[in-house]
MARSEDO-240499 format. One record per residue (C-alpha): x, y, z. Coordinates in steps of 0.25 Angstrom, whole numbers. Example, Ala and Ser with C-alpha at 12.3 -4.5 7.8 and 13.67 -1.06 7.14 Angstrom:
REM residues 2
      c1      c2      c3
      49     -18      31
      55      -4      29
END
This chain:
REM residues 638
      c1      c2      c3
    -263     509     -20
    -270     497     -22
    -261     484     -29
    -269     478     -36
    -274     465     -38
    -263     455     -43
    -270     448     -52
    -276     449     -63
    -268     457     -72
    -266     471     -63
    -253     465     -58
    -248     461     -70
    -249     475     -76
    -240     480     -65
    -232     469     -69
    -231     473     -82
    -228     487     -78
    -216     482     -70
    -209     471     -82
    -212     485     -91
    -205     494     -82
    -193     485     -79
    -190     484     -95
    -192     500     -95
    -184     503     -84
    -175     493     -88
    -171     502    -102
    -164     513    -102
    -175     522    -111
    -191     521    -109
    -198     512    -122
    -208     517    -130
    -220     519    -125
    -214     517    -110
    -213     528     -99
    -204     538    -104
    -190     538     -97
    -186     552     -98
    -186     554     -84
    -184     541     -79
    -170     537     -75
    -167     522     -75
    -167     523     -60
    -180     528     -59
    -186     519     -69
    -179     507     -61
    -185     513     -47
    -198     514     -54
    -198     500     -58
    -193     493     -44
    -204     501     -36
    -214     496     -46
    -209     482     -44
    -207     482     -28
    -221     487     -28
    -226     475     -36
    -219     467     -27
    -224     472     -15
    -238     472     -19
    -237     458     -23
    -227     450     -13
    -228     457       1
    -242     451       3
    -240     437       0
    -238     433      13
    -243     420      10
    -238     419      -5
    -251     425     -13
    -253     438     -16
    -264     446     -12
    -275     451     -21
    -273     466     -17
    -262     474      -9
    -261     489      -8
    -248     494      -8
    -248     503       2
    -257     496      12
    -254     483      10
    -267     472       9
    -279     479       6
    -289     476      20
    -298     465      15
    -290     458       2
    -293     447       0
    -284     434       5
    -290     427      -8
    -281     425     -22
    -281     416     -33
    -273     407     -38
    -270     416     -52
    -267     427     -43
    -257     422     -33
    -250     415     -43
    -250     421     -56
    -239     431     -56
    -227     421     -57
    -227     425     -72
    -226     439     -72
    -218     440     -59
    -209     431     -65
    -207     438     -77
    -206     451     -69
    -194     446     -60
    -186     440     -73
    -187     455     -78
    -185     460     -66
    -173     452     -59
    -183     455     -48
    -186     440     -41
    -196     444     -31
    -208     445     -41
    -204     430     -45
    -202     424     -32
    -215     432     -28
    -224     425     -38
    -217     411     -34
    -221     413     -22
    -236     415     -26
    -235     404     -37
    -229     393     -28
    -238     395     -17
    -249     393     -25
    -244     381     -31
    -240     374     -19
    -254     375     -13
    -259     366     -25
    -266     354     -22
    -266     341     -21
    -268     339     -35
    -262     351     -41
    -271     363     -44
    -271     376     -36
    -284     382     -32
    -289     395     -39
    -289     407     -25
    -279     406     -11
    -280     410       2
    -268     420       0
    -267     419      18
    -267     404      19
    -265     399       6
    -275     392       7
    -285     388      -8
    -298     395      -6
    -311     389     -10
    -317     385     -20
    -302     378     -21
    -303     375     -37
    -293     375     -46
    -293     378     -61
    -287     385     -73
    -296     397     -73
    -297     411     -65
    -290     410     -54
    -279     402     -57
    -278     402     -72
    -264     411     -72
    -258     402     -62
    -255     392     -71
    -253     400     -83
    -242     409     -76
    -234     399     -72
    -234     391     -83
    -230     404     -92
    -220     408     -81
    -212     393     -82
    -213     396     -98
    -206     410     -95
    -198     406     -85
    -194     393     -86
    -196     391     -70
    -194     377     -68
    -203     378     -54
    -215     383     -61
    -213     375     -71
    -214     360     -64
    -229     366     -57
    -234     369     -69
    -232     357     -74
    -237     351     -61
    -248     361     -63
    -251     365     -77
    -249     352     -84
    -256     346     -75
    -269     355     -78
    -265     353     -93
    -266     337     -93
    -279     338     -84
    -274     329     -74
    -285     338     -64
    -296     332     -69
    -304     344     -69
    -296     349     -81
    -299     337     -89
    -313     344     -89
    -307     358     -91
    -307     370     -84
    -314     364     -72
    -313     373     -59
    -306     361     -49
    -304     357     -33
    -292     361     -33
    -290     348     -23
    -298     337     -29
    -299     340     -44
    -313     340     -42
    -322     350     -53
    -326     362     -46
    -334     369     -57
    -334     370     -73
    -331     384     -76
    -320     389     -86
    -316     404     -85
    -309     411     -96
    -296     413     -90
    -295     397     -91
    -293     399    -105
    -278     402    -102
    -277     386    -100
    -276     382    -114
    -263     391    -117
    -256     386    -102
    -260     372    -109
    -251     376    -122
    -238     383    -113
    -239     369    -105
    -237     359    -118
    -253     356    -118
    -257     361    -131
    -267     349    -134
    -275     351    -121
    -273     366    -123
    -282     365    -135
    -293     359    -130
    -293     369    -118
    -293     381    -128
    -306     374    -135
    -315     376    -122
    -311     390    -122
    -311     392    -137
    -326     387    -136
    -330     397    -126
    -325     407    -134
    -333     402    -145
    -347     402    -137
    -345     415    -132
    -334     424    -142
    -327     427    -128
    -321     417    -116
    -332     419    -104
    -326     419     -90
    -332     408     -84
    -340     395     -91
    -346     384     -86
    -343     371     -90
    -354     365     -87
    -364     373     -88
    -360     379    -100
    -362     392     -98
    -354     405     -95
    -355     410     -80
    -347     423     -83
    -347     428     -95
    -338     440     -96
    -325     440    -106
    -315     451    -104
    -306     447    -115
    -297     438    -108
    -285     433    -115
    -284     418    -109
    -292     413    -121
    -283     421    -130
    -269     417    -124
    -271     402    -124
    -279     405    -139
    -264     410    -142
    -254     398    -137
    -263     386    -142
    -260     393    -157
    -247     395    -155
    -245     380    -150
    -256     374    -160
    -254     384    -171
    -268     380    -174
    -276     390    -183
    -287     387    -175
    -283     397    -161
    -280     408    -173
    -296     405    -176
    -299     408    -161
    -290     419    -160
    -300     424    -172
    -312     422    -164
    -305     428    -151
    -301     441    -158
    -317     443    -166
    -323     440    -153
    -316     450    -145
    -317     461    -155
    -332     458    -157
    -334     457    -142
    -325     467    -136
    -319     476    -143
    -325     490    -140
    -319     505    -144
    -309     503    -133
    -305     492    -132
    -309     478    -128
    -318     475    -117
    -324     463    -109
    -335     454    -112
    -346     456     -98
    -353     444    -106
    -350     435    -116
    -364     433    -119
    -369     447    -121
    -355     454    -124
    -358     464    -114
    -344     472    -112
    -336     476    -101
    -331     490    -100
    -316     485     -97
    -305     479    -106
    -296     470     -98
    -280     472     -97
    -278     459    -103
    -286     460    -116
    -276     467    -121
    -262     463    -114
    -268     449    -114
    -279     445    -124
    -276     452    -136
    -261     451    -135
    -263     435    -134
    -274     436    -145
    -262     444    -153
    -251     431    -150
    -261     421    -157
    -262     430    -169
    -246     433    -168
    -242     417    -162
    -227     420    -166
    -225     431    -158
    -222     441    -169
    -230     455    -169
    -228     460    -183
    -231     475    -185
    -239     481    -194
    -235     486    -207
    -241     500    -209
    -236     504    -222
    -233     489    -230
    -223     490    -241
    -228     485    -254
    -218     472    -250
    -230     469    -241
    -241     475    -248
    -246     481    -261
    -257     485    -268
    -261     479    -280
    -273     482    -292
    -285     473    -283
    -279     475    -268
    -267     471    -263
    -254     461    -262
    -248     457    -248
    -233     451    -249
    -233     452    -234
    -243     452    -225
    -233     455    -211
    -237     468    -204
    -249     472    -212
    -264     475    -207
    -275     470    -212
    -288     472    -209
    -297     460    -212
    -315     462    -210
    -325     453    -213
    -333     451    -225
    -347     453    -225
    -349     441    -233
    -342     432    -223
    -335     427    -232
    -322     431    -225
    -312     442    -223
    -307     454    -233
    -294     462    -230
    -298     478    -229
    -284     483    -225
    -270     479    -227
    -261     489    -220
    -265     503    -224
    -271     499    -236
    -287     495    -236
    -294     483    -244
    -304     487    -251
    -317     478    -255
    -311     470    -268
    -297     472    -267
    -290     458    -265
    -277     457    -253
    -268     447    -261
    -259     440    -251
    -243     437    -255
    -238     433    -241
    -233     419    -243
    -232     417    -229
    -247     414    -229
    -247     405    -236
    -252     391    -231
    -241     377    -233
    -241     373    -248
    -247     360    -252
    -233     352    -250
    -232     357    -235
    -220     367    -236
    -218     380    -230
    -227     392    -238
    -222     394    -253
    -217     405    -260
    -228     412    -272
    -221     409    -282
    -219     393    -280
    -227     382    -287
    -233     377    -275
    -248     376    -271
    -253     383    -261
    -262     378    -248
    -275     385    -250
    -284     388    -235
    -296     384    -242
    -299     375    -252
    -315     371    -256
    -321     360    -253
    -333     354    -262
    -343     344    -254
    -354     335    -260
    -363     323    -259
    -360     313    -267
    -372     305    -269
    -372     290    -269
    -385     292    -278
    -386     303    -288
    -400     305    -287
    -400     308    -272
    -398     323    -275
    -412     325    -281
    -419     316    -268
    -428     325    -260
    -421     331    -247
    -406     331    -253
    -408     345    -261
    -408     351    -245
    -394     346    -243
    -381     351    -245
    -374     340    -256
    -363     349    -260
    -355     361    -255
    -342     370    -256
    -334     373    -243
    -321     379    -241
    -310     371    -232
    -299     376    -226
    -286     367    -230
    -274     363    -219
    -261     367    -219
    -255     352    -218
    -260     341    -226
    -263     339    -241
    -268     352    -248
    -281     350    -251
    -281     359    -263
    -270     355    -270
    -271     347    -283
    -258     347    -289
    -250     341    -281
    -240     330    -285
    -249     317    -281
    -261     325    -285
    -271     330    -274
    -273     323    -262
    -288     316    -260
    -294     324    -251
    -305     333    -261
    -299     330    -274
    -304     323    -287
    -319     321    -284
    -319     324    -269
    -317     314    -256
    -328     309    -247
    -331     316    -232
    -333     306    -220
    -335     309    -206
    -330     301    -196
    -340     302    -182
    -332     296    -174
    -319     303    -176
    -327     319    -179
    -314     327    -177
    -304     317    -185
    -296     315    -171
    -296     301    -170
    -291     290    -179
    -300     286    -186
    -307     273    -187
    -311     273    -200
    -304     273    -214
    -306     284    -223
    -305     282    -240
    -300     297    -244
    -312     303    -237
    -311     315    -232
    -315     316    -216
    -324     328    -211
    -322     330    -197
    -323     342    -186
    -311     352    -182
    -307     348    -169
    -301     339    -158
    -288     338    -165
    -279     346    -175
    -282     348    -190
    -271     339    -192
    -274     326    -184
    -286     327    -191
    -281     325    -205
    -272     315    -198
    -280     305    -195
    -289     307    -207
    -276     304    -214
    -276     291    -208
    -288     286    -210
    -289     288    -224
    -294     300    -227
    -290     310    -236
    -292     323    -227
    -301     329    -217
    -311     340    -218
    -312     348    -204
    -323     357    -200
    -320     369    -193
    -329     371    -180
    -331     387    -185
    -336     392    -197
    -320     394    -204
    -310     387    -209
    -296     385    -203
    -284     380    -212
    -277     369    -201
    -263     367    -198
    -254     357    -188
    -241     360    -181
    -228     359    -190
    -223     346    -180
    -237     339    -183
    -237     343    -198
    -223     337    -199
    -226     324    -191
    -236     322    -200
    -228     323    -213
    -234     322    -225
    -244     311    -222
    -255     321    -224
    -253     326    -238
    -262     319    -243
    -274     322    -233
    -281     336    -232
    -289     342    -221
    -298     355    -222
    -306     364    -213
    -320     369    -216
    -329     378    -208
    -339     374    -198
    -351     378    -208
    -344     370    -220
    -341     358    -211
    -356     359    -207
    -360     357    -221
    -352     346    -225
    -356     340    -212
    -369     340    -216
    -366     334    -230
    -360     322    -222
    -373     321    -215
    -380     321    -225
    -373     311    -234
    -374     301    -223
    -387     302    -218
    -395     301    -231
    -384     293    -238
    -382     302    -249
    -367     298    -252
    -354     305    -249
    -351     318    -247
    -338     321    -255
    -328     334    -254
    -320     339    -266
    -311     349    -265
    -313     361    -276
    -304     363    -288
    -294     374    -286
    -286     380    -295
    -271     379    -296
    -261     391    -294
    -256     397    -308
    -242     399    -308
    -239     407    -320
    -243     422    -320
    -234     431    -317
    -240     439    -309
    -243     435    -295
    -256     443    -292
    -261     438    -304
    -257     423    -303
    -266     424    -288
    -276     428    -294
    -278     419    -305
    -274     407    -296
    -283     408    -283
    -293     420    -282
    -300     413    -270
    -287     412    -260
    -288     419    -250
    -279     423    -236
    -285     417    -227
    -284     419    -212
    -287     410    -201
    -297     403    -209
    -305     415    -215
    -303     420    -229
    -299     435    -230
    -307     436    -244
    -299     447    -252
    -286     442    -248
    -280     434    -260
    -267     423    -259
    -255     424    -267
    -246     415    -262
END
């Protein structure tokens, strides 16, 4: 019997298998679903599971005569004639975390101190300057040429174990060497790293060659467990555009080139995971829009009868014939954490009450949207996406899904937690409309030769924030803010300042800014808009939807109220080219200003009696939205 190679994942099944059967044998009756224990006494089942773990020992610890494990033993025979006295640094060093874990279960300390014993004799052979080198002479000890370092294949899990092991643990020794280690990485004091992803001399920091590998993408997620959220976000958009070029991660990309030198994607989950840890630390809708993207292109892509299979190239979409193990125990199950980022797997309800659901003359009312299924398709039009199934019941073409659920609700205009349905307060709509037009300085210009080819006025539909002054709200007590009321505000651009991150140098007189998403959050954008004079912001998305933005509840609460009485909105990439071109337009042939104004909408009625009815007549057009994309026969009640 061969063992099989330690790394990458084989080990870790056996592993598994191990942790599993101590809980099992650790219980006086078998699980669901487990081996059946009829004829198992507990002494058999604890036989059965110290010979397992002896093996797994043996395998791994007798022929680490100089502290690294081989690649390959057989267990009867020993080392195999010919293996290899190569390994790398991932492979030597890696198991600490689950060796760890199966020692703490276990009581058993030799997995543990085995690990160690890899771990730290790895680390001791760093250089000079701190970095290990990515293969070992498992004989001498010795770094093997090319003698690079990096956060890619070959070294990527060294790091990233550790680090999780110290979280788990709390093992102040591993704890002090990543933060020698990690940390260092994390700030860029290698110089390679301020240049990202570079493969490095492990000895003098100098650039060996500029390729990233899709197992580096694990680095932005190790960024957020070390504190480095701001640096983790900027990592994650390297990646995040690779996706976008190719709907999948290539394995390899070159830098400076630009170009893919292997091409294949077999679902790998790095991308994912670290996807899943920047939105729970950021809470930014924006991963959930990636998260979007990741789940259409691997369903597009991959998803076959059987399964799920492997890209052979990105370019042509050519398939393996295999499906990795960690697609699903790794990919899909982090891709499952960002859509649950509490934690909380809720079940499905098969057969909802009418509590939850009912039917109703036009379609149906949902009270309470926990546990049930729905299916959700695209329209033909485009124009967004119609519910076809709620639970056991289907949708059909004209039939309306109203939404009751208050705890979809957006914050109401005055800030406070969401509101009950049968209070006076207003509502945050998602989208408001927005009216853009020239206003000429000479009011015969319209009928001058060339200007009928222009675009002088237009309707697009803008996202509205969660924080901040509602945009949509006429009634309040000191009467609307500024931003789009009474006969419009004026746009400006600022070139110097294109992403509204800086201060500004300029003073603005209620103008509302047009600048590009990016470089900063949604809310320092409005922040220093605030400051300059302006009366809110209007940020154009870089894809063709909307996002509703939202900040932290510590930064929302630093700020106070000094931004209810500015607004900021988000339009889509097409929208955002259009007004764009307006400005153009207005500045190179001198036409006037280009104003916005936001269109009139009607207040809620309170008076009916009767609560479908009263939604009806107040708002026909709101919608349920979900992250940024209308679904069309879904209508709002509270």
């Amino acid at each position: 019997m061969n063992w099989p190679r330690f790394w990458p994942r084989t080990l870790l099944l056996l592993i598994i298998v191990i942790l599993e059967s101590h809980i099992w044998s650790s219980s006086p009756h078998s699980k669901s679903g487990a081996v059946r224990a009829a004829n198992w006494s507990t002494r058999r089942k604890l036989d059965a599971r110290d010979k397992t773990r002896n093996l797994l020992y043996h395998g791994y610890d007798n022929y680490m005569k100089y502290a690294f494990p081989l690649d390959e033993v057989n267990l009867r025979h020993g080392v195999p004639k010919g293996e290899t006295v190569e390994t790398c640094t991932a492979g030597g060093g890696t198991l600490i975390l689950e060796f760890g874990m199966l020692s703490r279960l276990t009581g058993d300390d030799r997995f543990e101190k085995a690990a160690y014993k890899a771990f730290f004799a790895l680390w001791n052979k760093r250089s000079d300057i701190g970095l290990v080198g990515n293969t070992v002479n498992i004989l001498t000890g010795a770094w093997l040429h090319p003698e690079i370092s990096s956060i890619g294949a070959g070294i990527d899990s060294f790091y990233e174990y550790a680090l999780k092991w110290y979280i788990l643990s709390g093992e102040t020794r591993i704890f002090l060497l990543i933060i020698d280690g990690v940390t260092k990485l994390c700030a860029g004091e290698v110089e390679f790293l301020d240049v990202f992803q570079e493969a490095a001399n492990i000895f003098t920091g100098d650039a060996a060659y500029l390729t990233i590998d899709s197992l580096s993408a694990f680095w932005p997620g190790l960024q957020v467990l070390a504190g480095d959220v701001e640096n983790a976000i900027k990592s994650h958009m390297i990646y995040w555009n690779l996706w976008k070029r190719f709907s999948g991660l290539p394995e390899i990309w070159d830098m400076h080139f630009k170009v893919g030198t292997a091409l294949q994607f077999p679902l790998r989950p790095e991308f994912v995971e670290s996807t899943w840890y920047l939105y729970r630390a950021t809470r930014d809708p924006f991963y959930l829009d990636v998260g979007e993207r990741i789940l259409y292109d691997i369903i597009t892509r991959a998803k076959v009868e059987c399964g799920l299979t492997g890209i052979n190239d990105l370019r042509t979409n050519s398939r393996d014939d295999r499906m990795e193990s960690f697609v699903i125990s790794e990919t899909l199950k982090s891709y499952d954490f960002i859509l649950s980022p509490n934690g909380a797997a809720v079940p499905e309800d098969i057969h909802p009450s009418t509590v939850k659901l009912m039917t109703v003359a036009d379609g149906f009312i949902i009270h309470n949207v926990t546990g049930i299924r729905a299916h959700i398709v695209s329209r033909m039009d485009g124009k967004g996406y119609d519910v076809t199934k709620l639970g056991p019941f289907g949708v059909k073409t004209g039939q309306i899904v109203y939404i009751n659920d208050s705890r979809l609700l957006l914050a109401t205009v005055d800030g406070e937690t969401p509101i009950k349905s049968n209070t006076q307060k207003r509502l945050r709509v998602p989208e408001i409309e927005l009216r853009v037009y020239m206003d000429y300085l000479d009011p015969l210009f319209h009928i001058q030769a060339g200007v009928h080819d222009m675009t002088t006025e237009a309707s697009v539909l803008a996202s509205t924030a969660m924080f901040g002054g509602d945009p949509a709200a006429s009634n309040l007590p000191a009467g609307p803010i500024r931003f789009g009321h009474g006969e419009g505000v004026r746009l400006a651009r600022d070139s110097a300042n294109p992403y509204g991150c800086l201060p500004y140098v300029r003073q603005f007189d209620g103008e509302a800014i047009v600048l590009s998403r990016g470089e900063c959050t949604f809310l320092e954008k409005l922040t220093e808009a605030a400051l300059a004079g302006a009366s809110g912001v209007i940020a154009i998305n870089d894809e063709n939807h909307g996002v509703n933005p939202s900040g932290d509840p510590e930064e929302l609460d630093a700020v106070g109220t000094s931004l209810d009485d500015v607004a900021i909105v988000v339009v889509n990439s097409q929208d955002g080219r259009l007004i764009t071109s307006m400005l153009d337009s207005a500045e190179i042939r001198g036409l006037g200003q280009v104003m916005m104004a936001i269109a009139q909408i009607g207040e809620p009625g309170m008076e009916n009696t009767n609560e479908l009815e009263r939604t009806k007549a107040r708002d026909g057009n709101r919608v349920l939205y979900l992250n940024g994309h209308p679904l069309v026969n879904t209508r709002l009640m509270v």
